[in-house]
NUMI-269902 format. One record per residue: residue in one letter; x, y, z of N, C-alpha, C in turn; residue number from 1. Coordinates in steps of 0.001 Angstrom, whole numbers, plus 500000, padded with zeros to 6 digits. Each point is the difference from the previous one (the first is absolute). Layout:
<sites>
[site "A",[X,Y,Z],[X,Y,Z],[X,Y,Z],NUM]
...
</sites>
This chain:
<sites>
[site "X",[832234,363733,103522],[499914,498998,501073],[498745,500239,500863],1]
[site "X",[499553,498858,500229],[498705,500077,501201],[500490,499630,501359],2]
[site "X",[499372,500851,501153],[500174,500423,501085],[499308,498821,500788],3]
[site "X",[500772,499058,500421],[499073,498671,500707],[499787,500389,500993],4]
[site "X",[500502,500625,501239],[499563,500488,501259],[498900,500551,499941],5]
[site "X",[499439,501147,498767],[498968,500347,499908],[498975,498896,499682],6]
[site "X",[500076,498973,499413],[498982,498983,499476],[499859,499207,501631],7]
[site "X",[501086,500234,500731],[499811,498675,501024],[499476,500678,500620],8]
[site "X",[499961,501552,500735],[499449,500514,500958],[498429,500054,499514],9]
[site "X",[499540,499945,498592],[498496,500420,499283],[499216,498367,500499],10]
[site "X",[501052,499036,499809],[499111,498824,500012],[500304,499316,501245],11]
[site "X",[500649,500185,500766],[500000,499616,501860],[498645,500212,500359],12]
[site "X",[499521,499610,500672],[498631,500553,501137],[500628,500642,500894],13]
[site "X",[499419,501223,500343],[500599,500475,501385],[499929,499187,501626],14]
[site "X",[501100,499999,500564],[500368,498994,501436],[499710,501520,500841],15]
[site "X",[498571,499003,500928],[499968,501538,501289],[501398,499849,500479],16]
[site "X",[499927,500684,500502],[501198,500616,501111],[499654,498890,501272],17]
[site "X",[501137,499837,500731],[499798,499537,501525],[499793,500522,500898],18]
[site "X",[499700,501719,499788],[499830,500884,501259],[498675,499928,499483],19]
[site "X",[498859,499454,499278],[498473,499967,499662],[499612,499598,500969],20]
[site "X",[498988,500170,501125],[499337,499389,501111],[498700,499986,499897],21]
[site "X",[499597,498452,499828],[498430,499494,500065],[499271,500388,500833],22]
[site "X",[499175,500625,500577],[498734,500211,500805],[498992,499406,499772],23]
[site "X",[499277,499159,501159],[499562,499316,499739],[498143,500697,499837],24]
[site "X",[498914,499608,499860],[498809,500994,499862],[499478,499821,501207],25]
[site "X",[499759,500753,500933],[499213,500608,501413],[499034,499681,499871],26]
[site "X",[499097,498666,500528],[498506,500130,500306],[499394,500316,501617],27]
[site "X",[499860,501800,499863],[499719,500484,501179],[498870,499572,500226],28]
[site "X",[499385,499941,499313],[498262,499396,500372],[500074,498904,500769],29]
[site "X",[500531,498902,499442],[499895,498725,500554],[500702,499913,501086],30]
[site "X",[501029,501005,500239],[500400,499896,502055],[499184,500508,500781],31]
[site "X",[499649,500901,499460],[498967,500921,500746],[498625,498964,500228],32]
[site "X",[499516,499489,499167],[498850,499350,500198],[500401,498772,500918],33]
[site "X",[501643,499567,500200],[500198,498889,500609],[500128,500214,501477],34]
[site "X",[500337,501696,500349],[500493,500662,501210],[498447,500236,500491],35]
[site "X",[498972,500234,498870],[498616,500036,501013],[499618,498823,500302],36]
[site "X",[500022,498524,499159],[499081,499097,500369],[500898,499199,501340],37]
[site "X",[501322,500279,500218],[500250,499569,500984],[500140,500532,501252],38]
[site "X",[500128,501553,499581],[499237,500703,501339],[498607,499555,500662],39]
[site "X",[499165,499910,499074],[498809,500033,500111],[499807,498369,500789],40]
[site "X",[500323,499253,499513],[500324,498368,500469],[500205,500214,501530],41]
[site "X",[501148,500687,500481],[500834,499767,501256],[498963,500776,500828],42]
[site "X",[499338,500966,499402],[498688,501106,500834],[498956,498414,500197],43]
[site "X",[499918,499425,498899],[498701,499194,500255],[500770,499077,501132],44]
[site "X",[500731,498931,500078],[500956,499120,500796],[499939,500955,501495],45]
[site "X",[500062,500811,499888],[500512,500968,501316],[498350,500142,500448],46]
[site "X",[499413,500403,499846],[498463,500485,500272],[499334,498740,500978],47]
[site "X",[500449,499156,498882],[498945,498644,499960],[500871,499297,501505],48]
[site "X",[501320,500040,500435],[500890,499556,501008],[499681,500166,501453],49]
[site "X",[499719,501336,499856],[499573,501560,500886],[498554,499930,500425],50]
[site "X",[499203,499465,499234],[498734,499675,500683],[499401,499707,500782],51]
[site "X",[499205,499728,500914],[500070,499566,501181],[498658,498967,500124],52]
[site "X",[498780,500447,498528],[499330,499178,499757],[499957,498810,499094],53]
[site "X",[500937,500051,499929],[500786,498377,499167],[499946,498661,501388],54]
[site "X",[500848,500710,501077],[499978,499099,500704],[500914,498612,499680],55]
[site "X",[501220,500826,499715],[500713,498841,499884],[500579,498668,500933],56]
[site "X",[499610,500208,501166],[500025,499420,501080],[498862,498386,499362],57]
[site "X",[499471,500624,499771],[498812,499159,499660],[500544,499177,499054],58]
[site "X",[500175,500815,498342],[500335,499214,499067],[501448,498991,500456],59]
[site "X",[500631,500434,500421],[501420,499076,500978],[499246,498641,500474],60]
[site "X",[499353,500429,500727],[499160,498459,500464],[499518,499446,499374],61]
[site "X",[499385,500344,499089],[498439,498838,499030],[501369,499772,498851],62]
[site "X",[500950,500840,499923],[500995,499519,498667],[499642,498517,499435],63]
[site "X",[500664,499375,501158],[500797,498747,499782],[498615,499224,501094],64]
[site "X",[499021,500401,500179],[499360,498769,500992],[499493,498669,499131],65]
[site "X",[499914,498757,500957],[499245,499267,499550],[498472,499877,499312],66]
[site "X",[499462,501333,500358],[499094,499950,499185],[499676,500295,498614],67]
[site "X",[501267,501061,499808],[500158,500457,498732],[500780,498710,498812],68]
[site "X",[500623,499154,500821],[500658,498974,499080],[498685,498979,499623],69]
[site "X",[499206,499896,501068],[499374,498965,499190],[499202,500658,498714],70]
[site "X",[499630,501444,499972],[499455,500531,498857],[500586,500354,498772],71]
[site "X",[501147,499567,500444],[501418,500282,498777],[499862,498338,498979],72]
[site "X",[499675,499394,500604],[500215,498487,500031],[498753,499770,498932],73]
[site "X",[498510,500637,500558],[499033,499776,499335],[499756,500906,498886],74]
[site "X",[501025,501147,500042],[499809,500937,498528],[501125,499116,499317],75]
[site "X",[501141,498990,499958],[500602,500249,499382],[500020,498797,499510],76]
[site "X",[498819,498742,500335],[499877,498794,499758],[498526,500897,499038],77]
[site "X",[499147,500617,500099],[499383,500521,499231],[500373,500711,498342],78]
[site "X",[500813,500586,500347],[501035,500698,498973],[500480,498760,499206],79]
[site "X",[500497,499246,500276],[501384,498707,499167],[498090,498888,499570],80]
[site "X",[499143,499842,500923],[498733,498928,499021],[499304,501090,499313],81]
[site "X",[499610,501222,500366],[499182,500660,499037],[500398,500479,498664],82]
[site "X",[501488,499998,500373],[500429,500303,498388],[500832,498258,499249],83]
[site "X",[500129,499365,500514],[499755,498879,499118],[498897,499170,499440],84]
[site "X",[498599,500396,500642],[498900,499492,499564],[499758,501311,499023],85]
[site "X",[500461,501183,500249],[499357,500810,498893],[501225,499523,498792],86]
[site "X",[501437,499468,499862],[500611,500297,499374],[499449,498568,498545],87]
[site "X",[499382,499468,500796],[499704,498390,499537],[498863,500139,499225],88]
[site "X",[498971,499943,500894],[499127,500551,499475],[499784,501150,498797],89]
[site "X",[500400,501204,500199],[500387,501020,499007],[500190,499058,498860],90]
[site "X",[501606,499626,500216],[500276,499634,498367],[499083,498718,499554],91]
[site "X",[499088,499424,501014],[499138,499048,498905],[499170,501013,499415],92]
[site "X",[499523,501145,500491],[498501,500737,499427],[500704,500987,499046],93]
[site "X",[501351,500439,499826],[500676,500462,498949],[499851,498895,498666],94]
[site "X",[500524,498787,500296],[500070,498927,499145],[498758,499878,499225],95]
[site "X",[498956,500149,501057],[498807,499753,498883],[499040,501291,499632],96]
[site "X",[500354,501209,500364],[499435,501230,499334],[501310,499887,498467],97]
[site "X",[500278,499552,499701],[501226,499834,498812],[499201,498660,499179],98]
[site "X",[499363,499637,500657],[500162,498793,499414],[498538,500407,498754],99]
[site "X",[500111,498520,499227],[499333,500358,499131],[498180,499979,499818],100]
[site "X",[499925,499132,501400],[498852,499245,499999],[498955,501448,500871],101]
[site "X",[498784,500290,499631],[498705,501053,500390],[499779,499787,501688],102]
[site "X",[499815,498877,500141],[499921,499550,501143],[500518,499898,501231],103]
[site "X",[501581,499721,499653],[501155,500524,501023],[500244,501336,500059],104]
[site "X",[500059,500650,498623],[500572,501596,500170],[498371,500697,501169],105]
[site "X",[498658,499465,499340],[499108,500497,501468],[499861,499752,501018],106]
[site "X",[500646,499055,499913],[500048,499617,501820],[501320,500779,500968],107]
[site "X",[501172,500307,498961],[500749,500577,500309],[499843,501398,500209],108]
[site "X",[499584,500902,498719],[499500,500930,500274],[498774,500457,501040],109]
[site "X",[498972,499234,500367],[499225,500439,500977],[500798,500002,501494],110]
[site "X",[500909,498817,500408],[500730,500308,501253],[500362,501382,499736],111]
[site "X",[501014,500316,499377],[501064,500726,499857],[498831,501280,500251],112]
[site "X",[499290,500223,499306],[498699,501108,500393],[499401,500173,501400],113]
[site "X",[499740,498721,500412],[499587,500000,501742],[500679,500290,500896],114]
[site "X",[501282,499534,499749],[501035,500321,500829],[500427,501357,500256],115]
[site "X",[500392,499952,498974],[500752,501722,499356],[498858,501170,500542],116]
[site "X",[498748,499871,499850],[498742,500804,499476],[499259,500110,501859],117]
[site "X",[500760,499424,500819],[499515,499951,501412],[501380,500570,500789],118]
[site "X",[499844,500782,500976],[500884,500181,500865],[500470,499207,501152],119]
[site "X",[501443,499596,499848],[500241,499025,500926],[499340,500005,501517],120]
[site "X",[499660,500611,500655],[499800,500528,501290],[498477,499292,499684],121]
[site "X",[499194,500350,499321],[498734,499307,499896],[500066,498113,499595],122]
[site "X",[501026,499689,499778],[500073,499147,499075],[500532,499027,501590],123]
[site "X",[500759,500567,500876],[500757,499412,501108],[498624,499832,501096],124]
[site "X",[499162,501047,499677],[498981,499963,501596],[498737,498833,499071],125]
[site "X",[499652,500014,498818],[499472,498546,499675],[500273,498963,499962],126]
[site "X",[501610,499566,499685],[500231,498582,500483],[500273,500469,501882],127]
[site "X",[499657,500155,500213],[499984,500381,501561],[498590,499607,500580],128]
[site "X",[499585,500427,499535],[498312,499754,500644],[499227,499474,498347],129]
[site "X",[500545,499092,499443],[499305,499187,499032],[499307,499233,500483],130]
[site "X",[499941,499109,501560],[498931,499352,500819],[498758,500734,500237],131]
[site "X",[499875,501057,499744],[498594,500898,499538],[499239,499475,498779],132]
[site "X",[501071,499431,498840],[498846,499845,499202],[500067,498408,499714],133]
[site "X",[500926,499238,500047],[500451,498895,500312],[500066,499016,500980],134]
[site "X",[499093,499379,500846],[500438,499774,501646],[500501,498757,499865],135]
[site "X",[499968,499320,498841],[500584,498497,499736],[500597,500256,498926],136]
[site "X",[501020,499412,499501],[501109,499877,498673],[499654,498275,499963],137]
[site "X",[499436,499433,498233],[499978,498911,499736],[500404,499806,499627],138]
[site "X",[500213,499007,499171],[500588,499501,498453],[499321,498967,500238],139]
[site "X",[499549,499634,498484],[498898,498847,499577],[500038,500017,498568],140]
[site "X",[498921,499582,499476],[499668,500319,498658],[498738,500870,500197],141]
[site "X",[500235,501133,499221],[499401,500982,499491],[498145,499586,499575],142]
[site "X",[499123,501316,501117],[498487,499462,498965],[499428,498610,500554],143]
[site "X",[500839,499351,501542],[499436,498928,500631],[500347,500207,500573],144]
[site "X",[499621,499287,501451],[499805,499952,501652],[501601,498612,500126],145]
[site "X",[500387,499571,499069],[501201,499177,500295],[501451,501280,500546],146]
[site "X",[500484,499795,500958],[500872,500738,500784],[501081,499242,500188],147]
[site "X",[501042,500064,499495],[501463,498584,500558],[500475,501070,501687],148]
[site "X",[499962,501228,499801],[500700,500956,501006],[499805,500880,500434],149]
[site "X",[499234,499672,501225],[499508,502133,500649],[501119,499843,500959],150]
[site "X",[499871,501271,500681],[500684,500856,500821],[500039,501188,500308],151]
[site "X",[499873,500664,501398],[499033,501450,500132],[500933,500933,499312],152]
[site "X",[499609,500724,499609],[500800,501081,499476],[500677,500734,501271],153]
[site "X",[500213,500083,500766],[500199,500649,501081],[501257,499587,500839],154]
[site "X",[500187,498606,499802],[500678,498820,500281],[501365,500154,498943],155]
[site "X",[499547,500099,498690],[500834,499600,498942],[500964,501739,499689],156]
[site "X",[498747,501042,499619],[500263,501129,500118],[500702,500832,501207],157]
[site "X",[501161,499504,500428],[500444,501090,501262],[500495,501424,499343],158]
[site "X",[500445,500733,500931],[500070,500975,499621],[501290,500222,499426],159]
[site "X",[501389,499283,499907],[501376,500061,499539],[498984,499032,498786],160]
[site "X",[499931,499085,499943],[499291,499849,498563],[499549,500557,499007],161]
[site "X",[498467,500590,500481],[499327,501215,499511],[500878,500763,498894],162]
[site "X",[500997,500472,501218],[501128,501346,499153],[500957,499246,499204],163]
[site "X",[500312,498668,500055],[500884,499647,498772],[499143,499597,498972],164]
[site "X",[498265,499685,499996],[499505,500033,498800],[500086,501881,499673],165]
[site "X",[499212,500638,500263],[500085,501463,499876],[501265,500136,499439],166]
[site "X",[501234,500173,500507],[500926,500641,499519],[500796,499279,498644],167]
[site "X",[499845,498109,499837],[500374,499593,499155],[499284,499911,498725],168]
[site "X",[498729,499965,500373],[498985,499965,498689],[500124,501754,499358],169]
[site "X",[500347,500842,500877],[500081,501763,499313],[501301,499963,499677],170]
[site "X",[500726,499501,500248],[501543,499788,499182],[499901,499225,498757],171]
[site "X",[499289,499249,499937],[500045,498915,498524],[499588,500709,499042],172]
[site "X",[498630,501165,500471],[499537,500764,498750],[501300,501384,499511],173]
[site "X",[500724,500219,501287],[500837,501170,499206],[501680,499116,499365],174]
[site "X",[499683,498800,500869],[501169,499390,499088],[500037,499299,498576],175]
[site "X",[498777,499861,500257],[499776,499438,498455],[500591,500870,498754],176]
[site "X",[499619,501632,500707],[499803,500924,498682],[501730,500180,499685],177]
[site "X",[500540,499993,501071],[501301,499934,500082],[501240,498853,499054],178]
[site "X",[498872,498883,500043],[500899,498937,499815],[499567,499550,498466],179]
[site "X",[498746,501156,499501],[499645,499588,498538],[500571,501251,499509],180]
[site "X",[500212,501054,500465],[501165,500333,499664],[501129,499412,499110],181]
[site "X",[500276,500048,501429],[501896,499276,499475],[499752,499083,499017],182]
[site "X",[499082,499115,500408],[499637,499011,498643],[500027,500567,498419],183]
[site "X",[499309,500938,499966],[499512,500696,498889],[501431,500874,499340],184]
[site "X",[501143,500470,500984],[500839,501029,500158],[501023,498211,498608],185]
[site "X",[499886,498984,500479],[501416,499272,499005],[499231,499755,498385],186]
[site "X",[500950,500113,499675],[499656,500243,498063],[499521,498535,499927],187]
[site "X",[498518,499898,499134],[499716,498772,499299],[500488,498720,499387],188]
[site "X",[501212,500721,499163],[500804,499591,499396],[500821,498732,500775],189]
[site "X",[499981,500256,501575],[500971,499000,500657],[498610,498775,500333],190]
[site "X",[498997,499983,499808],[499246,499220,500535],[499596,499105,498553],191]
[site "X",[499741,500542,498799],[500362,499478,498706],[501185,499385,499571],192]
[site "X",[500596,500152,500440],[501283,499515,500404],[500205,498484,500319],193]
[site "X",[499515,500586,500881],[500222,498634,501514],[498891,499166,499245],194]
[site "X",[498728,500327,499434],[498482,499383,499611],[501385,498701,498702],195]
[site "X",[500241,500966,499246],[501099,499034,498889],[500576,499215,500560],196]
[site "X",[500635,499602,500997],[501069,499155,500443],[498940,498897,500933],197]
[site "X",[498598,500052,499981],[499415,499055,500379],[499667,500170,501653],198]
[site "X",[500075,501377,500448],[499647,500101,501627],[498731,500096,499749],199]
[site "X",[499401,499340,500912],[498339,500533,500308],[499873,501157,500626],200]
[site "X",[498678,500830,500389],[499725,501079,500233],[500365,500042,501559],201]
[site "X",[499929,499397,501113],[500444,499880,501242],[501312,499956,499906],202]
[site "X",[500743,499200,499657],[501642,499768,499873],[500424,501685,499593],203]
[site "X",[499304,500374,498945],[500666,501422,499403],[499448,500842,500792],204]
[site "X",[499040,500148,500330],[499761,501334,501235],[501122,499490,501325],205]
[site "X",[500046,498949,500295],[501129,499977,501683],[501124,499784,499877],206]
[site "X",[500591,499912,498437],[501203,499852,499623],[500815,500904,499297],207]
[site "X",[499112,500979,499303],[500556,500899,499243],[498963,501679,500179],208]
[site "X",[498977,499918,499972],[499100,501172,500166],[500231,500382,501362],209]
[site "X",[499613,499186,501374],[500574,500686,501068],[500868,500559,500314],210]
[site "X",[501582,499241,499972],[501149,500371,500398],[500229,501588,499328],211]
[site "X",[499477,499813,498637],[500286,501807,499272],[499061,501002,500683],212]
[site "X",[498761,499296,500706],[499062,501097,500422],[500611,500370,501401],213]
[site "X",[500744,499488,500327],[500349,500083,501657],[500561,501484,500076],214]
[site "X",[500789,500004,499097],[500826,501584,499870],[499032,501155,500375],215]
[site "X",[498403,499757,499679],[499427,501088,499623],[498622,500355,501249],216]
[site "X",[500254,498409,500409],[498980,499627,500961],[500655,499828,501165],217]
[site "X",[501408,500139,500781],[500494,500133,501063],[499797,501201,500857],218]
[site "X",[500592,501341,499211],[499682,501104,500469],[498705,500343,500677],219]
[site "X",[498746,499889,499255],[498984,500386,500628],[499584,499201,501019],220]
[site "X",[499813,498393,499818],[500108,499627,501092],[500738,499966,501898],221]
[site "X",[501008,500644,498850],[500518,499984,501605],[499678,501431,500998],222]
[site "X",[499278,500392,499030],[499293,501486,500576],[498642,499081,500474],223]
[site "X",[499375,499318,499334],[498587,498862,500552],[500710,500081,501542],224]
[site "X",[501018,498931,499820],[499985,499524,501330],[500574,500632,501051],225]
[site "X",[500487,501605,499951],[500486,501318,500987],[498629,500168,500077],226]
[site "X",[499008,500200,499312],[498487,500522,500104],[499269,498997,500898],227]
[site "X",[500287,498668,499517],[499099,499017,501138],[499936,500422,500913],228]
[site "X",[501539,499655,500819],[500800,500322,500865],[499183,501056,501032],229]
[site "X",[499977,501315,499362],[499151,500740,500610],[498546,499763,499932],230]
[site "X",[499526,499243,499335],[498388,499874,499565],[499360,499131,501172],231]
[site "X",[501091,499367,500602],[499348,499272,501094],[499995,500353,501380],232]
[site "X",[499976,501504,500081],[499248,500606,501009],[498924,500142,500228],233]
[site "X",[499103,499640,498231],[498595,500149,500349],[499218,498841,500205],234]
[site "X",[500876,499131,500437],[499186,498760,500816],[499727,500005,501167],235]
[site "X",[500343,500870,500386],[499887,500543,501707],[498551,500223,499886],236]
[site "X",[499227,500269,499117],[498177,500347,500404],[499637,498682,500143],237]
[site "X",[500613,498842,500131],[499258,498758,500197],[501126,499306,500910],238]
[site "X",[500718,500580,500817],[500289,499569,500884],[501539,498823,500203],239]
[site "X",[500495,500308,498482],[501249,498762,499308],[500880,499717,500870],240]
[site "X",[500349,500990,501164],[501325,499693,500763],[500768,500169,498884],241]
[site "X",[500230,501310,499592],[501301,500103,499136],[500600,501461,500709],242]
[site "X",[501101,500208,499929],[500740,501445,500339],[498875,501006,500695],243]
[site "X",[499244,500145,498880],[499383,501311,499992],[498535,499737,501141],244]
[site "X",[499579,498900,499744],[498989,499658,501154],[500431,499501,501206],245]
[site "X",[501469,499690,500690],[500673,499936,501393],[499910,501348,500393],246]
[site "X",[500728,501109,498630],[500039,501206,500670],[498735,500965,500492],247]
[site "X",[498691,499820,499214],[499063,500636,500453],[499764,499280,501403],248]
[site "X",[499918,498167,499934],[499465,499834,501557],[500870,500794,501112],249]
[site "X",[501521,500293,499949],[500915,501067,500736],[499174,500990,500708],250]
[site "X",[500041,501030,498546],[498611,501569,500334],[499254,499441,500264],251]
[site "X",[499453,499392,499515],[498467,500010,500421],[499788,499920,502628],252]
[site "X",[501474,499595,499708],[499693,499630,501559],[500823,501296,500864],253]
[site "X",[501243,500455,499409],[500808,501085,500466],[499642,500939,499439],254]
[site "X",[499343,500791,498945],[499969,500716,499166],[501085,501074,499437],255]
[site "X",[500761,499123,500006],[501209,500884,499080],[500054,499260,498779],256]
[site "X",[499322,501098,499191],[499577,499155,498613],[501120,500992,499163],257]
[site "X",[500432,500907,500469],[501734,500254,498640],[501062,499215,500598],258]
[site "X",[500563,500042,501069],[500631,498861,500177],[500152,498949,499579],259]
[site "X",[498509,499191,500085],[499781,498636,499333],[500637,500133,498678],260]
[site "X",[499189,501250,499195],[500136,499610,498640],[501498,500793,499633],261]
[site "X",[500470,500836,500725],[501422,499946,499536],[500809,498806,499848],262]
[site "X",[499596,498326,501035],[500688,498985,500146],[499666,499423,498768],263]
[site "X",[498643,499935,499396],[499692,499274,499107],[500753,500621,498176],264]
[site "X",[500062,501326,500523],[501177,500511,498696],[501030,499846,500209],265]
[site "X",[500535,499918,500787],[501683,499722,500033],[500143,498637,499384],266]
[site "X",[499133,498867,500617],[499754,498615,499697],[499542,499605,498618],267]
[site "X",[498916,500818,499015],[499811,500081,499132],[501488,500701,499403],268]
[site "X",[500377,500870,499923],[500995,500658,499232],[501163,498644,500144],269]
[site "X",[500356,499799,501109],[501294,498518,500182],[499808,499286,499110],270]
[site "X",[498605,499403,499475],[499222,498710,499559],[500563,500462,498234],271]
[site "X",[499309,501251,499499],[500036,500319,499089],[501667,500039,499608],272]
[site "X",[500855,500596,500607],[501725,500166,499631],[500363,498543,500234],273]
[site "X",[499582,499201,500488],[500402,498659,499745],[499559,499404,498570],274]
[site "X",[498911,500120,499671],[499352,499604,498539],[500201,500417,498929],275]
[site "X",[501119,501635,500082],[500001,500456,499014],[501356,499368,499168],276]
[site "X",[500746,499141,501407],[501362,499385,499257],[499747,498830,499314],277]
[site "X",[499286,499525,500021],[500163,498703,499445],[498922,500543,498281],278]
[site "X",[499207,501189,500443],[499491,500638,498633],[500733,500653,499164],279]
[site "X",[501253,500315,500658],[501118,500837,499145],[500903,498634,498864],280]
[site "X",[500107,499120,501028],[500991,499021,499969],[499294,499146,498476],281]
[site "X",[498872,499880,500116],[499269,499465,499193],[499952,500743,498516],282]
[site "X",[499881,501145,500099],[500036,500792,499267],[500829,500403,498822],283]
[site "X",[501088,499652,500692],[501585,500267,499310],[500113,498052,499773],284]
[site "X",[499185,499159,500124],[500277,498417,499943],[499537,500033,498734],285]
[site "X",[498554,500615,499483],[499385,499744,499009],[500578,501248,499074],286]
[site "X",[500126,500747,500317],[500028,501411,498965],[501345,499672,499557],287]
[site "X",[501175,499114,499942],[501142,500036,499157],[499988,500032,498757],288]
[site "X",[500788,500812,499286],[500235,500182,498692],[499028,501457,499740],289]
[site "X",[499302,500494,500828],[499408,501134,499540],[500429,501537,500820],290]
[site "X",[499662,501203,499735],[500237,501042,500092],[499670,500149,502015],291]
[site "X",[499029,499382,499963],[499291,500248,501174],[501230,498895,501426],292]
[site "X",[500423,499176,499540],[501349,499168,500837],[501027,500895,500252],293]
[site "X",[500266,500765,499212],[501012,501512,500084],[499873,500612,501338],294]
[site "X",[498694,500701,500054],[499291,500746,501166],[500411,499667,501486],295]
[site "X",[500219,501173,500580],[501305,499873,501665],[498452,500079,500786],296]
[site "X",[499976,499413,501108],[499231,499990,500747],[499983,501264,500893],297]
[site "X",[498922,501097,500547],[499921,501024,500530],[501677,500221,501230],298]
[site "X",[499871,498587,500495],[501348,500501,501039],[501108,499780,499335],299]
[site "X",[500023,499376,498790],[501504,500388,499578],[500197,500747,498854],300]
[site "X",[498942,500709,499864],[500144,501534,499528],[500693,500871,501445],301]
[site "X",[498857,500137,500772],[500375,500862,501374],[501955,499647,500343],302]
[site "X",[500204,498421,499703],[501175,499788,500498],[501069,500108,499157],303]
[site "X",[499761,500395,498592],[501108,500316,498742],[499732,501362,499904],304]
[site "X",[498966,500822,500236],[500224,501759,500086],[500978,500513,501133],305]
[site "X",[499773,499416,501391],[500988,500319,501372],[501258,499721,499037],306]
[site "X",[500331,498941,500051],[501313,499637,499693],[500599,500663,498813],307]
[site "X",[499122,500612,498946],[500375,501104,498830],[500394,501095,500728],308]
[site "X",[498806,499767,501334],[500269,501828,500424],[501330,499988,500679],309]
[site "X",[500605,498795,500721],[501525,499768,500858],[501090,500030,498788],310]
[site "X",[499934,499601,498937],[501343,500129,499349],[499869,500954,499476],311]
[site "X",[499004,501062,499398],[500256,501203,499761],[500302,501046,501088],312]
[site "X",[500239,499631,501360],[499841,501066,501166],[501708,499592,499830],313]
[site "X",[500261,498242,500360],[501563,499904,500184],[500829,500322,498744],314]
[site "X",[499459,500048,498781],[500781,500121,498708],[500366,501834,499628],315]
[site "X",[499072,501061,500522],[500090,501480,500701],[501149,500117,500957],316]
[site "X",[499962,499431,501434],[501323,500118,500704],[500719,499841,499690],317]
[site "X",[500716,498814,498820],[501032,499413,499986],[500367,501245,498989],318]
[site "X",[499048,500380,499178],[500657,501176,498813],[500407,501346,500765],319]
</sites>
C-alpha cells in the first residue's frame, strides 16, 4: 500500500504560519534628508521673518496699492496678447518651414534665426527706440515716392506696444519650434490617410494633424507662457508701466529697493501658481489614454504620502 499523507504533505506548498510578521523596508535616508530640508526651510522662513531689513512694514503697504494693480493689469494684458500673437504666428512659420516650397521654408527659417539668435532684452530696447532709425512708418508701393500712409513712429510705436511687438514676435520664433514639433511628433500615415478620403492639405493639418500634435505641444507651451509671464519685467527699460516698472518708479523715490522687489515676487510667484492650474488641467485634457495622464500632481503626492503616513500610525495603535 502507498502512504497518501506522505504524497499530500510532498505536493502541498508550504502555508506560512500566522505568527509570520511583515516588516516593512526602512528608508532611513529619505527621513533624514526630509528632517534636514525642512529644518533647513523653517531656519530660512525664520531668518528671513526676523529681519529687520526686509521692512515689512513697507512691503504691507505697497502689497495691495493702487499702483501696483495697475502694473498687474499691464503685465497681464501683455502676457494673454504676447503669447497669442506668438501662438498664431508661430504655427504659421511652423506650417511653412514644413512646407514644401524653398521660399517659405527661407523666409521661415531666417525669422526663426533672428529672433532666436538675438537676446530678448536687445530685441525690446529696439522696438523701443526704432524712431532712431525710422522717424516715419509708410506704406506705399515699394522703389517710389507714392505713400497711401505715414505716421511718426513715435506716435504709433508707444512703449506698451513696442513690448508686445518684442515679446510676441520672440515668442513666434520659439513657438514655432515647438509647434513643428508636435507636428512632426503624429505618424504620416494619418495625414495619407485623410489625403485618400479627399481632405485638402489645410482641412488635414486643422482637422486631424493638430488636434494629435496638441498632446505634445501643450506642455511646453505652457512653460512659454509661465516664462512670458516673467519675461515682461524686461520692459521696464523702456518704460511699459508693467509690474516691474511701477515698482522701480517706488525705489527709485523711497529707496527701499528689497522691499519693492520682495512685493514684485510674491506677485510674480501668485501670477505663476495661478497659471500653473489651468497648465496642469490642460495637461491631463490632452494626455488621455497615455502613461503620462496617470501622473499625481506634486501636492497630491505630498497629500497621499501624509495620509499613508496617518493610517499606518492609526493601523499600529489599534494593533
Amino acid at each position: 500500500m502507498i502512504d497518501t499523507s506522505t504524497v499530500q504533505d510532498t505536493v502541498e506548498p508550504h502555508r506560512p504560519s500566522d505568527d509570520l510578521r511583515v516588516v516593512p523596508v526602512r528608508h532611513w535616508g529619505t527621513w533624514a534628508a526630509t528632517v534636514v530640508a525642512l529644518l533647513s526651510l523653517a531656519g530660512l522662513i525664520g531668518s528671513l521673518a526676523k529681519n529687520d531689513n526686509l521692512h515689512w512694514d513697507v512691503v504691507g503697504k505697497y502689497l495691495f496699492a493702487d499702483l501696483i494693480f495697475n502694473g498687474l493689469t499691464t503685465t497681464l494684458w501683455l502676457t494673454a496678447a504676447a503669447m497669442a500673437l506668438g501662438l498664431v504666428l508661430g504655427t504659421l512659420i511652423a506650417v511653412m518651414r514644413l512646407s514644401a516650397s524653398p521660399v517659405l521654408y527661407g523666409l521661415a527659417t531666417f525669422f526663426v534665426w533672428i529672433f532666436r539668435g538675438t537676446p530678448l532684452l536687445v530685441q525690446i530696447i529696439f522696438w523701443g527706440y526704432a524712431a532712431a532709425l525710422y522717424e516715419y512708418i509708410k506704406i506705399g508701393i515699394p522703389f517710389t515716392d507714392i505713400t497711401f500712409l505715414q505716421a511718426e513712429t513715435n506716435t504709433l510705436l508707444t512703449p506698451a506696444i513696442a513690448a508686445l511687438l518684442a515679446l510676441g514676435l520672440n515668442e513666434a520664433a520659439y513657438a514655432s519650434e515647438i509647434v513643428r514639433a508636435g507636428i512632426q511628433s503624429v505618424d504620416p500615415g494619418q495625414s495619407e490617410a485623410a489625403h485618400s478620403l479627399g481632405m485638402r492639405s489645410a482641412l488635414t493639418m486643422r482637422r486631424i494633424v493638430l488636434p494629435q500634435a496638441m498632446r505634445v505641444i501643450i506642455p511646453p507651451m505652457g512653460n512659454e507662457t509661465i516664462n512670458m509671464l516673467k519675461m515682461t519685467a524686461l520692459v521696464s527699460v523702456i518704460s511699459a508701466h508693467d509690474l516691474m516698472s511701477n515698482i522701480q518708479d517706488v525705489y527709485a523715490q523711497n529707496y527701499q529697493v528689497i522691499p519693492m522687489l520682495v512685493v514684485a515676487s510674491l506677485w510674480y510667484l501668485a501670477l505663476v501658481t495661478l497659471l500653473s492650474i489651468p497648465q496642469a488641467w490642460l495637461e491631463r485634457r490632452y494626455g488621455r489614454g497615455t502613461a503620462r495622464a496617470a501622473h499625481a500632481s506634486p501636492l497630491q503626492r505630498m497629500l497621499g504620502a501624509t495620509a499613508g503616513l496617518f493610517s499606518k500610525t492609526s493601523s499600529k495603535d489599534a494593533s
